[in-house]
N, C-alpha and C positions, 0 to 999 in steps of 0.2 A: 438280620442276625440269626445265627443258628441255636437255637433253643436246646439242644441236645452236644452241644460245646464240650469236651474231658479234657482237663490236664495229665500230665504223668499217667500214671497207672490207678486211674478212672475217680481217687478219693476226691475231685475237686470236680463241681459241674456246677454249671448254674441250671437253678432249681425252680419251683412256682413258689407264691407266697404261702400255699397250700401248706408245702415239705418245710418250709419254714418255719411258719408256726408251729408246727408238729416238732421240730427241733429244737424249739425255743421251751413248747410245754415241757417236754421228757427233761430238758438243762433245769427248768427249774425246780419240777419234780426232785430231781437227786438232789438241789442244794438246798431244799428242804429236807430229806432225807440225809443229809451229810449232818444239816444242823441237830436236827432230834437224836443222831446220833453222838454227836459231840456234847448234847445234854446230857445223855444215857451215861458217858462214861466218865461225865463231871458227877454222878450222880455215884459212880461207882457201880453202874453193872456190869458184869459179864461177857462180854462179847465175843464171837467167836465165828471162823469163816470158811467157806470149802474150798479146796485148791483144786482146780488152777484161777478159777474166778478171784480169788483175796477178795471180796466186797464181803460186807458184814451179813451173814444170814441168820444168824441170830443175836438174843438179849436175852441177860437172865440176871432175875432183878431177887432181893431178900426183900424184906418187907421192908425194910429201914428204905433201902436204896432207893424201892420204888414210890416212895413217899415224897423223900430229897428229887429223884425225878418227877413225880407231878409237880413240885412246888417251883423248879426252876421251869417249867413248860407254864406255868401260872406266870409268875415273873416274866419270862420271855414275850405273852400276849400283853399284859400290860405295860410294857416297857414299849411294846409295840403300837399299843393305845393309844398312847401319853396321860404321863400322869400329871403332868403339869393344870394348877388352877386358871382358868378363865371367868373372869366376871366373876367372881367370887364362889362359882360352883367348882367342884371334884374334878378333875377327868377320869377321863374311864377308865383309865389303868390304874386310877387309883381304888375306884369301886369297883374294876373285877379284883383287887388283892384285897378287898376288905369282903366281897365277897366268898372268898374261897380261904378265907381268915391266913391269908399267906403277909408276914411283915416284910 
């Protein structure tokens, strides 16, 4: 089999697990960066971006806003945790929000 394989006009090749992985980290990368951004603006900050790119290059937060976003990035790890009880003890999502006094 030939290793070095293009379709069309070159966007398709088969690749090592190497370029893959490497494709997989930067995907998730951004969809955590998609997510913190979809917090930022549930939070009400600012956002603003340079053309021709449109990706968000900045955040601009009041005190209020920035507040409301650490407490939904609090919620989001705990949610993440689970806060559900086992065996009669906490989970950990519920002591990191009793931790960072987030209801």
């Amino acid at each position: 089999m030939n290793d070095n394989i293009k379709a069309g006009d070159g966007g398709y090749s088969i690749g090592t697990k190497e370029k893959y992985d490497e494709f997989v980290k930067g995907r998730n990368r951004s969809l955590g960066t998609t997510r913190i951004l979809q917090l930022a603006e549930q939070a009400g900050a600012e956002t603003w971006s340079r053309a021709p790119m449109r990706a968000v290059t900045g955040l601009a937060f009041t005190d209020e806003n920035l507040e409301k976003f650490a407490e939904l990035i609090v919620k989001e790890c705990a949610l993440t945790a689970g806060l559900m009880e086992h065996e009669g003890r906490r989970g950990i999502g519920a002591q990191i929000l009793e931790h960072f006094g987030v209801e």
